[in-house]
N, CA, C and O atoms as a CHARMM CRD file, in Angstrom:
* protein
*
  204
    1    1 UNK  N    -18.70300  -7.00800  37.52500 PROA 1      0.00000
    2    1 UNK  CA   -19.09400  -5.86000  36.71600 PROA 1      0.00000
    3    1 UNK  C    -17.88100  -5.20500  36.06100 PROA 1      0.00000
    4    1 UNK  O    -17.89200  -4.91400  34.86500 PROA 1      0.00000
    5    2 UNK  N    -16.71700  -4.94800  36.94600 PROA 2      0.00000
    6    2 UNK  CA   -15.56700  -4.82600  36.19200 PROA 2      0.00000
    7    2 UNK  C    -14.77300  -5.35600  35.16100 PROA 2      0.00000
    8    2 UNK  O    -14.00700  -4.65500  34.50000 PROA 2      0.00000
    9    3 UNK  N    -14.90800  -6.44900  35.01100 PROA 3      0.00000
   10    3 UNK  CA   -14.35800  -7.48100  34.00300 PROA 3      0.00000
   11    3 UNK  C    -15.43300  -7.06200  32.61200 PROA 3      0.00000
   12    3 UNK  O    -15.16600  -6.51900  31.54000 PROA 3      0.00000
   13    4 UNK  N    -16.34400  -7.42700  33.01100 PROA 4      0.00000
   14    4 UNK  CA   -17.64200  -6.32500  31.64400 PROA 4      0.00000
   15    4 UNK  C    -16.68700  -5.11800  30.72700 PROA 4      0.00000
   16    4 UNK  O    -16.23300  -5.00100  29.58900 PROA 4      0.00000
   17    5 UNK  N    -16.71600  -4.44000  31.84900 PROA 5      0.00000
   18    5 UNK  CA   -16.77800  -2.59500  31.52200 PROA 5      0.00000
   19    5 UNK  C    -15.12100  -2.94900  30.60100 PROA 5      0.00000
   20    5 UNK  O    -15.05800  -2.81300  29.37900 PROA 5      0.00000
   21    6 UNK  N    -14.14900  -3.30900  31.27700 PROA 6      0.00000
   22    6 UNK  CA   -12.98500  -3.55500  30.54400 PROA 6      0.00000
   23    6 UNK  C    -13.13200  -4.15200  28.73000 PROA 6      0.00000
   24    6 UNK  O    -12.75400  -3.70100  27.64800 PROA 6      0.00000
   25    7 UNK  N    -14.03100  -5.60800  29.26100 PROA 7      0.00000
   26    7 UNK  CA   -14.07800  -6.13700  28.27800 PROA 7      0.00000
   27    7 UNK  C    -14.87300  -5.47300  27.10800 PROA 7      0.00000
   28    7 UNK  O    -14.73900  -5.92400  25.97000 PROA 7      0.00000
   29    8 UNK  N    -15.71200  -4.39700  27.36000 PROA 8      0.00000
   30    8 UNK  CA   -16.52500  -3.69900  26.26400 PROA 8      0.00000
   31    8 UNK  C    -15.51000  -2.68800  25.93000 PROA 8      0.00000
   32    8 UNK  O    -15.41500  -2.30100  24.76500 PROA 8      0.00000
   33    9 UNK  N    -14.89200  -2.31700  26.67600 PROA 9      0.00000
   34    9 UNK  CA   -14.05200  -1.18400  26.34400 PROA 9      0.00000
   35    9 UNK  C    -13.13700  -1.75000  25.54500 PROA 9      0.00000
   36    9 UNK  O    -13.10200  -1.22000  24.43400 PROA 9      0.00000
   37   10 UNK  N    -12.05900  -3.01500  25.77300 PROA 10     0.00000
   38   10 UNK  CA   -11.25900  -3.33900  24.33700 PROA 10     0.00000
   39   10 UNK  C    -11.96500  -3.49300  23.72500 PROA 10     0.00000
   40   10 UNK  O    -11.53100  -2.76600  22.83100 PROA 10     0.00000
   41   11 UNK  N    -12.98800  -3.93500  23.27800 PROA 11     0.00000
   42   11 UNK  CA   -13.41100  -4.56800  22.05100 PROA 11     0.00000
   43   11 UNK  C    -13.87800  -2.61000  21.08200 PROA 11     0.00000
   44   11 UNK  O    -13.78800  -2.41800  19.87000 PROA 11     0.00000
   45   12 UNK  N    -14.37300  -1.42600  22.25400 PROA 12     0.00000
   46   12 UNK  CA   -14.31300  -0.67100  21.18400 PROA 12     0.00000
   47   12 UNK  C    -12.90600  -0.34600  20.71300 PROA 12     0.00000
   48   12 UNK  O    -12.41100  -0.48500  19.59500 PROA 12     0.00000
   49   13 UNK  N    -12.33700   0.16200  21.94400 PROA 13     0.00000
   50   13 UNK  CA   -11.00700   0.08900  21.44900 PROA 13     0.00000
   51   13 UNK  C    -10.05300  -0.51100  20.08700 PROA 13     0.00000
   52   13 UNK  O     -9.31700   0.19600  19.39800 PROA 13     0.00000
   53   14 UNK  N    -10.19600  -1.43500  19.97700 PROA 14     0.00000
   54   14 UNK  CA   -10.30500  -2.57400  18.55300 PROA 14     0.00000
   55   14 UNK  C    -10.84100  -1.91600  17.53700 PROA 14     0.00000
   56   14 UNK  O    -10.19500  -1.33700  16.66400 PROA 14     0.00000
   57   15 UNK  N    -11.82900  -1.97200  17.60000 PROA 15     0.00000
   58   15 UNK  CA   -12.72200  -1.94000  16.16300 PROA 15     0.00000
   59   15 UNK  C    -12.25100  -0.14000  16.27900 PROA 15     0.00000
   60   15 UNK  O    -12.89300   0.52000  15.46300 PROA 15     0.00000
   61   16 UNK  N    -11.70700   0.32900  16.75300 PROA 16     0.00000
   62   16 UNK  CA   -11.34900   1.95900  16.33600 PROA 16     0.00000
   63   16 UNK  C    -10.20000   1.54000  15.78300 PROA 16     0.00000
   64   16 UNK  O     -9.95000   1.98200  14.66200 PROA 16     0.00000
   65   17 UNK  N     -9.21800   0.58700  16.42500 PROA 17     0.00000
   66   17 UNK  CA    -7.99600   0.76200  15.86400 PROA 17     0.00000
   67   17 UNK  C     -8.04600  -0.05600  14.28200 PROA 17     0.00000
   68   17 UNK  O     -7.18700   0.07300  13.40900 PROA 17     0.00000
   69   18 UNK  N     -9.41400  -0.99800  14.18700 PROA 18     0.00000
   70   18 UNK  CA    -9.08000  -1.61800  12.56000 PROA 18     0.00000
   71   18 UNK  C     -9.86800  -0.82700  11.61100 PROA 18     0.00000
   72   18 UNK  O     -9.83000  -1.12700  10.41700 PROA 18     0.00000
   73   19 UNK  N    -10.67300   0.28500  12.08300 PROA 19     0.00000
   74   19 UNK  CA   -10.87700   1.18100  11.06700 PROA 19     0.00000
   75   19 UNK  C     -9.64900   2.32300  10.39700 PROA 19     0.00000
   76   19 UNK  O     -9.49600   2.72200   9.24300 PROA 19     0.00000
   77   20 UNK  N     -8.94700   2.60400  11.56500 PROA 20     0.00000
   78   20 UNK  CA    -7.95900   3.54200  11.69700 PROA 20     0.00000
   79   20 UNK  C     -7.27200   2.77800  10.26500 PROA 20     0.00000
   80   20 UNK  O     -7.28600   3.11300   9.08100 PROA 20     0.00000
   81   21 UNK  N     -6.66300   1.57500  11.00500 PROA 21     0.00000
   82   21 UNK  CA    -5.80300   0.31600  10.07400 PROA 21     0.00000
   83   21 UNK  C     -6.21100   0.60200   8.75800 PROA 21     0.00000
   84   21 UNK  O     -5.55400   1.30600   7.99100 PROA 21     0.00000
   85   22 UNK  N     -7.30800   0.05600   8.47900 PROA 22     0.00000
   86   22 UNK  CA    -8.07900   0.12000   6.96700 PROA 22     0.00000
   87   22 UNK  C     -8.10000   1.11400   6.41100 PROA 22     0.00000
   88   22 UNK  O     -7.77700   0.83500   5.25600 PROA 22     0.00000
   89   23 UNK  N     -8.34300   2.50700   6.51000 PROA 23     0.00000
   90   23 UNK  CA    -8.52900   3.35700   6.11200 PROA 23     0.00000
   91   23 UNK  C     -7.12900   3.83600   5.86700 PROA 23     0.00000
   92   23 UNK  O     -6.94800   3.98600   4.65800 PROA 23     0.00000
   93   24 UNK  N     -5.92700   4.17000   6.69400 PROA 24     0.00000
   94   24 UNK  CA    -4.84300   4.10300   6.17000 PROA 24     0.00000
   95   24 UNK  C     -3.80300   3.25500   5.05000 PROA 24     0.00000
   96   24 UNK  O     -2.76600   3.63100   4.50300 PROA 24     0.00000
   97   25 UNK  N     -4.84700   1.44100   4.93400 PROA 25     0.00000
   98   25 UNK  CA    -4.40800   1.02300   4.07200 PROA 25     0.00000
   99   25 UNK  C     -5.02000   1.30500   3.15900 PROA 25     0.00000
  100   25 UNK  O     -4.05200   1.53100   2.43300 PROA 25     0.00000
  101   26 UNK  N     -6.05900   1.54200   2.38500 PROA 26     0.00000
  102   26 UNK  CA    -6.70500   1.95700   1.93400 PROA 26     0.00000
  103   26 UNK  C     -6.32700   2.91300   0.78600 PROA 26     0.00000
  104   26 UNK  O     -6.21800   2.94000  -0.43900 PROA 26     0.00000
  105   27 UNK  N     -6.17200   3.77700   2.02100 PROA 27     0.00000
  106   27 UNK  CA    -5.56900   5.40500   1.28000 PROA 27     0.00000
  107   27 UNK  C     -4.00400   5.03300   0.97000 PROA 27     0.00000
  108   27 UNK  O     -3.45700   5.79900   0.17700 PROA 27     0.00000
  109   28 UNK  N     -3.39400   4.20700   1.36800 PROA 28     0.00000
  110   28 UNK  CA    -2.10200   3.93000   1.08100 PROA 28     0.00000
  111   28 UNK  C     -2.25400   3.54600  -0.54800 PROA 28     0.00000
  112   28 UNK  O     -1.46900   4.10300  -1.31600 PROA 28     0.00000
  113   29 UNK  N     -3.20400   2.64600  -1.07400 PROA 29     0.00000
  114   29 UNK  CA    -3.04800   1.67400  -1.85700 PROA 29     0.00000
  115   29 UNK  C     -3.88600   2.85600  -2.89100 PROA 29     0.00000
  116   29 UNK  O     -3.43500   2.84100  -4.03600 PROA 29     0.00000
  117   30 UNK  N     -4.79400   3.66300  -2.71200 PROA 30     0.00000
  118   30 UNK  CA    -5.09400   4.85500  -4.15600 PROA 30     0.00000
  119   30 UNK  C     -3.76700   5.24400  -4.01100 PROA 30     0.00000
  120   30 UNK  O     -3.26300   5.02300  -5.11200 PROA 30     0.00000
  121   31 UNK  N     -2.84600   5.73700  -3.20700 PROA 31     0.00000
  122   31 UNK  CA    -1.99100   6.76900  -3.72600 PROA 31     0.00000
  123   31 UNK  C     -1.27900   6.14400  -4.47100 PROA 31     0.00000
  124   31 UNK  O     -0.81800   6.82700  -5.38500 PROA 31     0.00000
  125   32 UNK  N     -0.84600   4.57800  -4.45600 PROA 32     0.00000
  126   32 UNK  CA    -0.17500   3.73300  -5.08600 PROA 32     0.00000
  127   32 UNK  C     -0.17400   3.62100  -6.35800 PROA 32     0.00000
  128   32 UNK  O      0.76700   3.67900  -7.15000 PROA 32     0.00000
  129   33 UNK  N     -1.69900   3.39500  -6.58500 PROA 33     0.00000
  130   33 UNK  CA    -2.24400   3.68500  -7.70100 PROA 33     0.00000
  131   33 UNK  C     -2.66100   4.84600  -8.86000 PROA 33     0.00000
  132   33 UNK  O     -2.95800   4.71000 -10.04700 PROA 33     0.00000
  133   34 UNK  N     -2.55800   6.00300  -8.03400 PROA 34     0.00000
  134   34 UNK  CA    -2.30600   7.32200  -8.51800 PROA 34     0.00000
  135   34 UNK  C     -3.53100   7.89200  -8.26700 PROA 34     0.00000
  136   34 UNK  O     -3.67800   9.10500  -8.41400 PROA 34     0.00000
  137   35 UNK  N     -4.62300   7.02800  -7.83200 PROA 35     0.00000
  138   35 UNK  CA    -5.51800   7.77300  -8.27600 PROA 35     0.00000
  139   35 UNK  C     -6.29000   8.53500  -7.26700 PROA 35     0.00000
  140   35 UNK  O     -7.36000   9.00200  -7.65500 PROA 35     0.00000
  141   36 UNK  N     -5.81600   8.81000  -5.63400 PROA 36     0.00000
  142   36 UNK  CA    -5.80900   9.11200  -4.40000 PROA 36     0.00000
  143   36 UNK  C     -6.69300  10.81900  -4.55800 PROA 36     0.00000
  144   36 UNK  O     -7.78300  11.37300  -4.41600 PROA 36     0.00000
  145   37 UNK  N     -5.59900  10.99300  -4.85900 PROA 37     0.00000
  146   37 UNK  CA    -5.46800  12.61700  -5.74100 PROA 37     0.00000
  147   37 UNK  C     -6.85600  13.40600  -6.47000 PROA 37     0.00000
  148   37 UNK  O     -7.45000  14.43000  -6.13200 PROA 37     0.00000
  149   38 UNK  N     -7.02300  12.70000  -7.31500 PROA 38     0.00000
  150   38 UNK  CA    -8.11300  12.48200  -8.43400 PROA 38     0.00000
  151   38 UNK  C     -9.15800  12.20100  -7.05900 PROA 38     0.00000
  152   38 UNK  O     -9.00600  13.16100  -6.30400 PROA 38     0.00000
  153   39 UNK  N     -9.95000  11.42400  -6.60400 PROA 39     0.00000
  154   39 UNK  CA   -11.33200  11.30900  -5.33100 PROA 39     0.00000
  155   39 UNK  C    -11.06900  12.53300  -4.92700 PROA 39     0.00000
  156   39 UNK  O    -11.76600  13.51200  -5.19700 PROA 39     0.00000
  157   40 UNK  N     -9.78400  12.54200  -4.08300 PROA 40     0.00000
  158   40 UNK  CA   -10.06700  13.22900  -3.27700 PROA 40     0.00000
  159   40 UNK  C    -10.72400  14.83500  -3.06900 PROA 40     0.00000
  160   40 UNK  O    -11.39500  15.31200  -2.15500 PROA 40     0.00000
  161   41 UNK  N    -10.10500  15.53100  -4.59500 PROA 41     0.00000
  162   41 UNK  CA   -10.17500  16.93500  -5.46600 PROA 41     0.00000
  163   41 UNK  C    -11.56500  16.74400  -5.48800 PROA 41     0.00000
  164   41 UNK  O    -12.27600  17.35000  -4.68500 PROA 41     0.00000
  165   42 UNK  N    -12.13000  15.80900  -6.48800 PROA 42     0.00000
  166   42 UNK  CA   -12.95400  15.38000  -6.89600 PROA 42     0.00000
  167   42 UNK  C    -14.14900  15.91400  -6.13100 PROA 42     0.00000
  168   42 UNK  O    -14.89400  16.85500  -6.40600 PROA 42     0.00000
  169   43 UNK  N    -14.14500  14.88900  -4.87000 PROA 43     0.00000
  170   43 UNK  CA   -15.36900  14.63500  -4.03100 PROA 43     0.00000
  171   43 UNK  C    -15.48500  15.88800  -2.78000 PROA 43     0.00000
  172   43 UNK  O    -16.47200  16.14000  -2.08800 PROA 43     0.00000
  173   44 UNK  N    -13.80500  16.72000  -2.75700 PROA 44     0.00000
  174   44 UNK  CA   -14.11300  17.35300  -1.73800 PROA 44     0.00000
  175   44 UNK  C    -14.67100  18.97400  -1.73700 PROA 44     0.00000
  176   44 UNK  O    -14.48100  19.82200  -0.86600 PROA 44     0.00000
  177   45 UNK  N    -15.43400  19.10200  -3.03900 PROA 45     0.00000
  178   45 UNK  CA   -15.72100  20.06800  -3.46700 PROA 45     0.00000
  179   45 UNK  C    -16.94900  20.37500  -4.14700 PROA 45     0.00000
  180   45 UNK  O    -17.28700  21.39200  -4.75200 PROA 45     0.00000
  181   46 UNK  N    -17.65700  19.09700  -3.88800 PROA 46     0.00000
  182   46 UNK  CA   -19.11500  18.90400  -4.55200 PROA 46     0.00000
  183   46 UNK  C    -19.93000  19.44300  -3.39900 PROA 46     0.00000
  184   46 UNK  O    -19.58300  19.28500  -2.22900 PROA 46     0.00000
  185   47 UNK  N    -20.94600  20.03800  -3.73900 PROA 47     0.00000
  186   47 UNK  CA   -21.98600  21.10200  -3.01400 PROA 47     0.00000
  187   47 UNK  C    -23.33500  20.02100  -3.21900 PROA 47     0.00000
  188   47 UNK  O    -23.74700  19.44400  -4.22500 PROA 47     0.00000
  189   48 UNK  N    -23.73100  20.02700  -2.04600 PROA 48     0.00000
  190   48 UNK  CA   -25.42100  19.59000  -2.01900 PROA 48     0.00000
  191   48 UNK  C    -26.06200  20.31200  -2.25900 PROA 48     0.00000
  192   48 UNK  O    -25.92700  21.48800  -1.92100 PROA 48     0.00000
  193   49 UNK  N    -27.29700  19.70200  -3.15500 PROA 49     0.00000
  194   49 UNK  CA   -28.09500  21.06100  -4.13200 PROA 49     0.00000
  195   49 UNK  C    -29.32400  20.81100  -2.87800 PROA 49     0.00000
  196   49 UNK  O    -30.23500  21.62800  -3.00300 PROA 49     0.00000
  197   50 UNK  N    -29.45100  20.16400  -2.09700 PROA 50     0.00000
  198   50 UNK  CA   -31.04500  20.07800  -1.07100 PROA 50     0.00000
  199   50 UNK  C    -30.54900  21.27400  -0.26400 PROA 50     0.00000
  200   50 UNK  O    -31.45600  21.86400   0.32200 PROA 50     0.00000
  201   51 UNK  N    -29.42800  21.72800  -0.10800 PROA 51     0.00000
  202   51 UNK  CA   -29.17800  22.51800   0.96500 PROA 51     0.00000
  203   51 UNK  C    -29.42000  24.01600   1.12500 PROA 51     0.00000
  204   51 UNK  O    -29.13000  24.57900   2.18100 PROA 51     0.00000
């Protein structure tokens, strides 16, 4: 049962650390591009009209 619990636990472990990964490359590669800036203004200021 122990060998389980470990083995589920890296594997979340993992998949947290290749989102982490991605998302920092990610955001690495808009800022590269310039256009990081621009989404981010953009999107972080739009209001939901259902609300």
């Amino acid at each position: 049962m122990a060998p389980l619990i470990i083995f589920i636990t890296t594997i979340i472990l993992s998949l947290i650390f290749m989102m982490v990964s991605v998302r920092k490359f990610y955001k690495k590669e808009l800022k590269r591009k310039g256009i990081y800036d621009n989404f981010y203004f953009k999107y972080q200021s739009v209001e939901c009209p259902h609300i």
